[in-house]
C-alpha positions in Angstrom: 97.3 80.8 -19.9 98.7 79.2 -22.8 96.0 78.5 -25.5 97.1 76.1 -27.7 96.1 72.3 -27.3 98.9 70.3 -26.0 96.7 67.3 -25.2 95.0 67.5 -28.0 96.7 65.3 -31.9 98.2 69.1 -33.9 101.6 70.2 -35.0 103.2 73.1 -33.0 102.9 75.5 -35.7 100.8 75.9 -39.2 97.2 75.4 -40.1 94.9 72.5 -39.6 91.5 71.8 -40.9 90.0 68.0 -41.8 91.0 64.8 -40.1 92.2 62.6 -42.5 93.7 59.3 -42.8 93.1 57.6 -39.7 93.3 53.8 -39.1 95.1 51.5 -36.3 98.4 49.8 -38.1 101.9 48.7 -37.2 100.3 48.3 -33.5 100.1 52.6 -33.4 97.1 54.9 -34.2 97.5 57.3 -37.4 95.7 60.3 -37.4 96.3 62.3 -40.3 94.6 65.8 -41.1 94.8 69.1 -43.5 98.2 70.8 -43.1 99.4 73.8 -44.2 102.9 73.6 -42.7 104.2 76.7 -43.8 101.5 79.2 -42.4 98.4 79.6 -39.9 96.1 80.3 -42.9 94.2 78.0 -45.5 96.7 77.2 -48.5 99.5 74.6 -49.9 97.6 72.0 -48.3 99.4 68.5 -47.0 98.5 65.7 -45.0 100.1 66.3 -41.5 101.0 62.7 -39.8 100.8 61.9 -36.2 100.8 58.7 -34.5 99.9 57.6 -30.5 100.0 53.9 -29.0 97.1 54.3 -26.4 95.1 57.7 -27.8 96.9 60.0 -25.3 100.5 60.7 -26.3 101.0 61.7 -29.7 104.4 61.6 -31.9 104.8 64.3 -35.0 105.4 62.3 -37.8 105.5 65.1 -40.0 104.6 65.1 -43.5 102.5 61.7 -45.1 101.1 63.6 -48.3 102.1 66.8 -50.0 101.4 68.8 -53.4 103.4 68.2 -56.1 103.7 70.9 -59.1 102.9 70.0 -62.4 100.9 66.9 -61.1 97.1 66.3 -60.4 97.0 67.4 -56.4 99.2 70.8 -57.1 96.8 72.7 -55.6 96.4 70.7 -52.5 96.4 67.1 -50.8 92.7 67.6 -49.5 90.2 65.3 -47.6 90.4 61.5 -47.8 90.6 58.0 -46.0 93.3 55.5 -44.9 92.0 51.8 -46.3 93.3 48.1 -45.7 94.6 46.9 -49.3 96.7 44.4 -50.3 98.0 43.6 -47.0 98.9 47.5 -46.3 97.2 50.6 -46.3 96.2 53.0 -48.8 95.6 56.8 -48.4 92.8 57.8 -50.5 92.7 61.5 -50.8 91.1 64.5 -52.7 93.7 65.2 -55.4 93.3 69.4 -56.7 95.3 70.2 -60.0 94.1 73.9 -59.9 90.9 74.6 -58.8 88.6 72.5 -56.4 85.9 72.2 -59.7 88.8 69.5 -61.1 89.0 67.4 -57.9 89.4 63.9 -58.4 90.7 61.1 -56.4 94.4 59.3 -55.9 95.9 57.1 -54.2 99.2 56.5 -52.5 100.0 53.5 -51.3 102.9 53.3 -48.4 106.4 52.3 -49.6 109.0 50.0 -47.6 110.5 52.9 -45.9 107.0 54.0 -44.5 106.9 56.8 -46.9 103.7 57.2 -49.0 104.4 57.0 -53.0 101.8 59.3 -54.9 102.0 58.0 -58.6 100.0 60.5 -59.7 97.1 58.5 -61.3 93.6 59.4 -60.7 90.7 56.8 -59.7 87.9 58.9 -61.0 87.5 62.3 -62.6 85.0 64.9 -61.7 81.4 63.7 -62.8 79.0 65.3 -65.0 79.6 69.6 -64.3 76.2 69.8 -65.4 74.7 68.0 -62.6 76.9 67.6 -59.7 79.3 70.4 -57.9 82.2 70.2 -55.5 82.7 66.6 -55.6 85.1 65.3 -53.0 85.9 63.7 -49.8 86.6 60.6 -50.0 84.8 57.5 -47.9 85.8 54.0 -48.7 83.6 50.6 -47.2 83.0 47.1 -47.4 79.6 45.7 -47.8 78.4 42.0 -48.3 81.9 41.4 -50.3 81.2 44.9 -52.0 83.7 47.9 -51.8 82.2 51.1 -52.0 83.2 54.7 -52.6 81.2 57.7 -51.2 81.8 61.6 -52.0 80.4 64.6 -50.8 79.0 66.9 -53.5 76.5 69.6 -54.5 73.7 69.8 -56.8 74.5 71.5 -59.9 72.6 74.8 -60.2 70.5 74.2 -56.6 69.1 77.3 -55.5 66.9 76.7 -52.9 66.4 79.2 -50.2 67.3 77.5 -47.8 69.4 76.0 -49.9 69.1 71.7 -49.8 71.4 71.1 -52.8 73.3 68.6 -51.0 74.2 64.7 -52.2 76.5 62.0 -51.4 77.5 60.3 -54.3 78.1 56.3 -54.6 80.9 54.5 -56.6 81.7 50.9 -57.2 85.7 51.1 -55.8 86.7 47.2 -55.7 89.1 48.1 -58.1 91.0 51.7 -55.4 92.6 52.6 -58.5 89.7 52.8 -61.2 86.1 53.8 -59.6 82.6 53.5 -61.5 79.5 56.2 -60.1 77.4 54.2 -60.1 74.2 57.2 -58.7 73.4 59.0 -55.8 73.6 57.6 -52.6 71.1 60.5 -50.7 70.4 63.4 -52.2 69.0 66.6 -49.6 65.4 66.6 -50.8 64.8 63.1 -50.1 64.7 63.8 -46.5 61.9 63.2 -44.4 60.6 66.7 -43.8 62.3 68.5 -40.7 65.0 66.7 -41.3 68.5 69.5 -40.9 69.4 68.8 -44.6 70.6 72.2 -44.8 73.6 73.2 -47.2 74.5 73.8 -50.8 77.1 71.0 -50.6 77.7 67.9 -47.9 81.2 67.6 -47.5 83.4 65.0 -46.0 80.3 61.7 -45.7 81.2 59.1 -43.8 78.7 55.8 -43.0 79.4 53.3 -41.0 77.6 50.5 -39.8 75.9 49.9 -35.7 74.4 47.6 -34.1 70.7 48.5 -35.3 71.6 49.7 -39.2 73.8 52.3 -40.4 74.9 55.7 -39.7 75.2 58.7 -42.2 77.2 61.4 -40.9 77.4 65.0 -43.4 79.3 68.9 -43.0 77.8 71.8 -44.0 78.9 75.1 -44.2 77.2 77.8 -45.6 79.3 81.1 -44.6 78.9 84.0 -42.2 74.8 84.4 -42.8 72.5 82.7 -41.0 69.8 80.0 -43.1 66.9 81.9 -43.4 63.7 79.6 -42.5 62.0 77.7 -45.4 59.0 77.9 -46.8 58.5 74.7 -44.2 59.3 77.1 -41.2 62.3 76.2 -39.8 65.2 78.2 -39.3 68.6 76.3 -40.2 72.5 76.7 -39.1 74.5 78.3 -41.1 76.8 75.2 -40.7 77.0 71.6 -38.7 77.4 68.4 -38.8 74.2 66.3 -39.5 74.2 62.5 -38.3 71.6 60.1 -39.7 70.8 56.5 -39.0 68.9 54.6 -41.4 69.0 51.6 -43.6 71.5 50.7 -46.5 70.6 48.6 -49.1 72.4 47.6 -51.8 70.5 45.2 -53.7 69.5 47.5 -56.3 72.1 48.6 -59.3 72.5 52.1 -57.3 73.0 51.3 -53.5 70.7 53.4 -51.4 70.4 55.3 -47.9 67.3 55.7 -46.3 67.2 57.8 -42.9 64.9 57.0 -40.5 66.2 59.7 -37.2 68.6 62.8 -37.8 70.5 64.7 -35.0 73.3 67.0 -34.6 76.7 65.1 -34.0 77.7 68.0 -32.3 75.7 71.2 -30.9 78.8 73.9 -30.7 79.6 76.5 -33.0 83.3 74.9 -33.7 83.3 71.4 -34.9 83.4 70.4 -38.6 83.7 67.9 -41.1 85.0 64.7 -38.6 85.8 61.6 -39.0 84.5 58.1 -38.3 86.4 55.3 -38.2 85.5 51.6 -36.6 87.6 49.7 -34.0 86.3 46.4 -32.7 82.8 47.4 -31.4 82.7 50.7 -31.3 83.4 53.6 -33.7 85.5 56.5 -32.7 85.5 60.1 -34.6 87.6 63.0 -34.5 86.5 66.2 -35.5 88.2 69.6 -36.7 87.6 72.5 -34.7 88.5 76.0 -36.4 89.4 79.1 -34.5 86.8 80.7 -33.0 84.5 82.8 -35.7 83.1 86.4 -34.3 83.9 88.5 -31.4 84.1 88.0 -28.1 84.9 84.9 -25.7 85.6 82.5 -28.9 87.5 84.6 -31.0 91.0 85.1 -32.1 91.7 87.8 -34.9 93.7 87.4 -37.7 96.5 89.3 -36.4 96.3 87.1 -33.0 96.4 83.7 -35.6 99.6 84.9 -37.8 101.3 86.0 -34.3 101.3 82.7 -32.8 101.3 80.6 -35.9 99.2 78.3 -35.7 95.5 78.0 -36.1 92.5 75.2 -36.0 93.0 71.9 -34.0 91.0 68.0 -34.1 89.4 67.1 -31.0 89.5 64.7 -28.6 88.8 61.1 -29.6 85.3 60.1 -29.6 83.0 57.3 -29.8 79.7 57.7 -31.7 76.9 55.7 -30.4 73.2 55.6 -30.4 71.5 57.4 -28.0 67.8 57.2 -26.2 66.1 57.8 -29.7 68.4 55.8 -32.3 70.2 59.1 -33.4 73.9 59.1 -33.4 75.8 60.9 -30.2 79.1 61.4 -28.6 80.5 60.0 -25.7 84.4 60.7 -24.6 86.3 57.8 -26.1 87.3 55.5 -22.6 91.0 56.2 -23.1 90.4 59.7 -21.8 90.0 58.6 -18.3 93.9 58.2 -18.1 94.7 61.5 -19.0 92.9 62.5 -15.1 95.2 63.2 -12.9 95.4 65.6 -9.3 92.2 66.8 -8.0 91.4 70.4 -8.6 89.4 71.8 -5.0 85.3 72.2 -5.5 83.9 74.6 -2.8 80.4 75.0 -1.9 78.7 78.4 -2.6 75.6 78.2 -1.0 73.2 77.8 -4.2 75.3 75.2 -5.6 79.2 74.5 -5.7 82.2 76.4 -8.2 85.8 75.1 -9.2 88.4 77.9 -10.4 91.7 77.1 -11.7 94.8 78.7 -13.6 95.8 75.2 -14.8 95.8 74.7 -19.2 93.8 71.3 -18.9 91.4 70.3 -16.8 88.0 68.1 -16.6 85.0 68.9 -14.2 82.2 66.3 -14.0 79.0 67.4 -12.3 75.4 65.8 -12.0 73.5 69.4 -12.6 73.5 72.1 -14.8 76.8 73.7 -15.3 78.0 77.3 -15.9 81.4 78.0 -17.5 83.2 81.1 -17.4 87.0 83.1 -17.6 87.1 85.2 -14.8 89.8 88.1 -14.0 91.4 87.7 -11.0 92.2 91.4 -10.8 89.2 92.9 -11.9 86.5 90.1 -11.0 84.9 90.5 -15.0 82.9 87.6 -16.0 83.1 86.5 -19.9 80.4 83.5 -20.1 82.1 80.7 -22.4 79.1 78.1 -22.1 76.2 77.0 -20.0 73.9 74.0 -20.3 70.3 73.9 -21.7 68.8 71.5 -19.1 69.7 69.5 -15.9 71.5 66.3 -16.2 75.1 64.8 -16.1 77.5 66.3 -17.8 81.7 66.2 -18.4 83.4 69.3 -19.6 86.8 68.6 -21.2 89.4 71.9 -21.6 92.7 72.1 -23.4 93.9 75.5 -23.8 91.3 77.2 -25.6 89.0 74.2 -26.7 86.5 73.3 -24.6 84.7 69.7 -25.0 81.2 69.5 -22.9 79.3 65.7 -23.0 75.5 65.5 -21.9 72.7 63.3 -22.6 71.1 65.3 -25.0 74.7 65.3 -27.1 77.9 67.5 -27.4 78.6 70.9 -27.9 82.6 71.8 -29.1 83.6 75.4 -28.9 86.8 77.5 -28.5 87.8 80.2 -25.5 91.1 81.9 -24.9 91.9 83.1 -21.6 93.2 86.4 -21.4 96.0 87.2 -19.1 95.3 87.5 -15.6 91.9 85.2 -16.3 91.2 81.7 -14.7 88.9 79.3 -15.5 85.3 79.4 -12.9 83.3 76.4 -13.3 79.4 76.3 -11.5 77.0 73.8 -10.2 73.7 73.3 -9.1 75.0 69.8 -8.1 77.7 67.6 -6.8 80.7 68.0 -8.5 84.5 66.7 -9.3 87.4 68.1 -11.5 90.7 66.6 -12.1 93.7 68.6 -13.7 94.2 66.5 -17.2 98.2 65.7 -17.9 99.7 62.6 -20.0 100.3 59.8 -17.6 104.0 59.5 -17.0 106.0 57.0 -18.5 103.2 57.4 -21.5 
C-alpha cells in the first residue's frame, strides 16, 4: 500500500512541518505550512500554499513565501498567521536572517496578482537575550477593539529539571507593521501545580476565544529523552501539545492568561505545533504530523524518507471544542463525512467483530474498544499500530500511513506504514461500520 496521504492538504514531494497561514478568503480555504520544496529533510524553508472550496479537495498552489538572500528571513520563512487587514490579508511570519536567536517578525501583504510582496521590514526584533529565548511563532487577535500579538518563547537561562522554562509573550500589534511587548502573557511556573507545563520553550501559541472563556493552546518538544519526574512527582512527555482554557483579561497594562483546566489536544506520539483558526461558531485546527520517530510499526528511516521524497504531513481538519470537563478536545471537522464512500464488509468473530482491507483510506466507526493492526497476508504476522485505553465510541480515520482515532476522552495522531503484502485488521468488542474514504466525484 501506498503510504503517502493523498486525502490529506501536502505537496507530492519535499518536507513539511508547521501549518501556517490559514484563513477562508476569495470564497476558498488557504492552508499554508513549512516547505522545504527541494528535499524531504528540515532546511530552505518556504511557505507551501494550498487551497480547497469545501475542506476535501485540495489545489497546489505552490509557493506563498520563500527566503530571500541578503534579506531578514534568509535562513527561512518559519511559523506565522494569515490576518484580515486593510480589506486583504496579511501573512505574518517568523522571519530568520541567520540563526533562529535573530528571529523577528514580517509581513507580506498579497499583491494584485495574488502573489505575496515581502518588503523586507521587520515588526519587532528579538527581545531582551538576557531574559527570553527562541522567540517566535507568531499569533495575531482582536480583543475589545485591541489587536494583539502573541509569541512563543523560552526563558533565558531556565534550567529546571524538568525543565518549565516556557512563556508566551504579549505585544500591542494594532499597528502589523511596528509591535510594542508589552510582558508576558503566561509564563510555565505560574501553572497551577499538575498542570503539563513541561518544555524549555512553547512554540507556535495560539488563543482563541469559546463559548465559556478562552483557550490557550502550546508545543513542546524536548528531544529523544524522556522528562524525568519533578521534584512534584510526575513524569512528563518528552513533547505535546498542551491546551488550556482559562480567562483573559486585559484590563491591566500587560494582558494576562489565567488557566483554570489543562489537557492534551492530542494523545499520540505524532502531532505538533497546530493551528487554530475560528470560522463562524466553531474553531477548526490543523496539526503537523512528523514521520514516525523510533523503530517499529511507526517508523520510516532516513534512507526510506530521501527514497520517496517526501516527509511529514498536516492532518485532517479539526474542530476544537470543550469537552465533559471544560478542557479543550478534538472532534473530526463535519466536512469529513463526505469523504465516506463504499462500505468496507465487518464480519463477526465470535468475541467481537474485525474489518480487514487492502484499500489506502478508510474510516471504521465502532461503539467498543477497538484494536488496530497491519497484518501479512502471507505470513499471518501481527504489528499492533494502536489500541484504545477504555470502552466508548470511537472513529478511526486512515490515509496511507497516518492514522487519526477520535474518542471521548480525546485524540490520539500517529503514523504506520504498511509493508508489502500487509492489510489493514481492524477489532471490536462492539458493533461496528467502515467506509472506504475517496474525494466525492465532481469535488
Amino acid at each position: 500500500m501506498d503510504p503517502f496521504p493523498h486525502l490529506h492538504a501536502r505537496p507530492a514531494l519535499g518536507w513539511v512541518n508547521d501549518p501556517n497561514g490559514i484563513g477562508r478568503w476569495d470564497g476558498r480555504w488557504h492552508v499554508m505550512y513549512q516547505w522545504n520544496p527541494a528535499a524531504a529533510v528540515h532546511g530552505d524553508i518556504h511557505w507551501g500554499h494550498m487551497s480547497s472550496a469545501d475542506l476535501l479537495s485540495w489545489r497546489d498552489d505552490g509557493v506563498a513565501l520563500r527566503p530571500r538572500p541578503g534579506d531578514i528571513d534568509a535562513a527561512g520563512v518559519w511559523s506565522g498567521v494569515a490576518v484580515p487587514d486593510a480589506g486583504g490579508v496579511a501573512l505574518v511570519y517568523t522571519a530568520v536572517p541567520d540563526d533562529a536567536r535573530h528571529a523577528c517578525v514580517a509581513v507580506a501583504r498579497q499583491a494584485a496578482d495574488g502573489t505575496w510582496a515581502q518588503p523586507g521590514r521587520v515588526a519587532t526584533q528579538h527581545p531582551d537575550h538576557r531574559r527570553w529565548r527562541d522567540v517566535r511563532d507568531p499569533f495575531v487577535l482582536s480583543v475589545d477593539g485591541r489587536r494583539l500579538g502573541i509569541m512563543g518563547a523560552g526563558r533565558a537561562g531556565a534550567g529546571q529539571s524538568p525543565p518549565r522554562g516556557g512563556a508566551v509573550l504579549v505585544y500591542d500589534a494594532d499597528d502589523l507593521d511596528d509591535w510594542t511587548l508589552l510582558g508576558a502573557l503566561l509564563v510555565a511556573d505560574e501553572l497551577p501545580a499538575g498542570m503539563v507545563g513541561a518544555g524549555a520553550i512553547w512554540e507556535c501559541p495560539q488563543l482563541v476565544p469559546v463559548r465559556e472563556g478562552w483557550l490557550l493552546v502550546v508545543s513542546w518538544d524536548d528531544g529523544a529523552a524522556a522528562q524525568p519526574a519533578g521534584s512534584d512527582g510526575i513524569s512528563r512527555p518528552r513533547h505535546g501539545v498542551a491546551c488550556y482554557s482559562g480567562e483573559l483579561d486585559v484590563t491591566g497594562p500587560v494582558p494576562r492568561f489565567t488557566p483554570a483546566t489543562e489537557a492534551l489536544l492530542d494523545h499520540g506520539p505524532d502531532f505538533y505545533a497546530p493551528q487554530l483558526v475560528i470560522d463562524g461558531d466553531r474553531v477548526l485546527a490543523w496539526g503537523w504530523s512528523w514521520e514516525g520517530r523510533g523503530a517499529g510499526t511507526n517508523h520510516r528511516s532516513d534512507a526510506e524518507v530521501a527514497a520517496c521524497g517526501w516527509a511529514g504531513t498536516l492532518t485532517f481538519p479539526r474542530e476544537v471544542v470543550l469537552g465533559p470537563a471544560g478542557a479543550g478536545m478534538c472532534v473530526p471537522a463535519r466536512e469529513l463525512e463526505a469523504l465516506e464512500g463504499r462500505p468496507l464488509p465487518v464480519h463477526s468473530t465470535g468475541d467481537g467483530v474485525e474489518m480487514q482491507t487492502d484499500e489506502a483510506a478508510w474510516v471504521a466507526r465502532s461503539a467498543g474498544g477497538v484494536l488496530v493492526e497491519l497484518v501479512d497476508g502471507s505470513t499471518g504476522q501481527v504489528r499492533p499500530v494502536w489500541s484504545s485505553r477504555t470502552e466508548g465510541p470511537i472513529t478511526v480515520f486512515a490515509d496511507g500511513s497516518i492514522v487519526e482515532v477520535f474518542a471521548e476522552w480525546g485524540t490520539s495522531t500517529r503514523r504506520a506504514y504498511p509493508a508489502a503484502g500487509e492489510v489493514w485488521r481492524v477489532r471490536s468488542g462492539g458493533p461496528m461500520v467502515a467506509t472506504v474514504l475517496r474525494v466525492p466525484v465532481g469535488r
